[in-house]
C-alpha angles and dihedrals in degrees: 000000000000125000116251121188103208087058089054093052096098097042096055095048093053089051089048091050096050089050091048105054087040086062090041091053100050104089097056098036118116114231095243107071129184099236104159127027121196119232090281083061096239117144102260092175138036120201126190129259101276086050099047097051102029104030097087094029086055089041094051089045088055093047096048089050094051092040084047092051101035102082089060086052097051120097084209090051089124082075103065094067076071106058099016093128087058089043098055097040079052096061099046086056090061092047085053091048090056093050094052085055097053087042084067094052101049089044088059098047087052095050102257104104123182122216095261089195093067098035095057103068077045104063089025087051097047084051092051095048094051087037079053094048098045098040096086089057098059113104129210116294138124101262122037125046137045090309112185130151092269097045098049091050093038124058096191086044081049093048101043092036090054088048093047095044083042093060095035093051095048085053094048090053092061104044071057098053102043084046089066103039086047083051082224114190078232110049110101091044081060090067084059102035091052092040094054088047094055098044090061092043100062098035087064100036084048085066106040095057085046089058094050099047120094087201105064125117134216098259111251108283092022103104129083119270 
């Protein structure tokens, strides 16, 4: 996959803006800053002040530099040309992730805090319902994907794997969403709960369409020697 530099526009811009209203933020920041809340959403670590503006700043920098890298890493990097619109929207999700996060946390610093608790299956939940839109367009590779034994050695496993993990993510989404906005007790344990159900079922359901399929192949290093 080429780079492109109008693809890479927005994501510059959102890196530009965290930095700078991190910078902006400095001189009236206190020296004790939230910078990680537990799933009751109650602060459980305070930072100073380099490490609550510029920690997710510095975090999404480093992201985007590995996302942007990875294609030309990949064995299977003949692939991306395939999905590279998913790929990119992708990464700028996951920018904008990042800047929500950061948006927590300066809110915070300026007086104005947000129930984290609440705005965690929000934000989790919005990430879930475009990964789930935008899972049946990846196309085999190494690194991006739902990549388990039986995917990666069956491309019907692959196909129907990426379509079942692309509508239970987007449910999953919105159990997520409407969690938040409900301010549910319960709603940040739900980001955990969905993610870890949908973990096993595709897993399994990864495997049983790789057993039924007559096309499958031993994964690489698997044979005897």
């Amino acid at each position: 996959m080429r780079f492109n530099w109008k693809t890479e526009i927005v994501p510059w811009l959102l890196l530009a803006g965290m930095v700078g209203l991190a910078f902006a933020s400095w001189s009236g920041a206190p020296e004790r800053i939230p910078v990680h809340w537990n799933f009751a959403g109650h602060v459980d670590r305070y930072g100073g002040r380099f490490e609550g503006l510029f920690g997710f700043p510095l975090a999404a920098l480093a992201l985007y530099l590995v996302l942007l890298v990875l294609p030309r890493l990949d064995p299977g990097r003949a692939n991306y040309a395939r999905f590279a619109g998913a790929y990119n929207v992708l990464r700028t999700g996951i920018l904008v992730l990042f800047a929500g996060f950061q948006a927590l946390v300066l809110l915070a610093v300026h007086g104005k805090p947000l129930d984290f608790g609440a705005t965690l299956p929000v934000l989790a939940g919005a990430m879930f319902i475009l990964l789930g839109n935008l899972l049946g367009k990846i196309r085999p590779n190494w690194f991006m994907g739902i990549r388990t034994p039986w995917t990666l050695s069956s491309k019907q496993s692959w196909t129907k794997t990426h379509r079942l993990g692309g509508w239970l993510f987007v449910a999953s989404g919105l159990v997520c969403v409407a969690s938040g906005l409900l301010r549910a007790q319960w709603s940040s344990y739900v980001v955990g709960g969905t993610l870890a159900v949908i973990v096993i079922v595709v897993m399994v359901y990864s495997y049983l369409v790789w057993r039924g399929d007559p096309d499958k192949i031993p994964p690489a290093g698997t044979l005897p020697g």
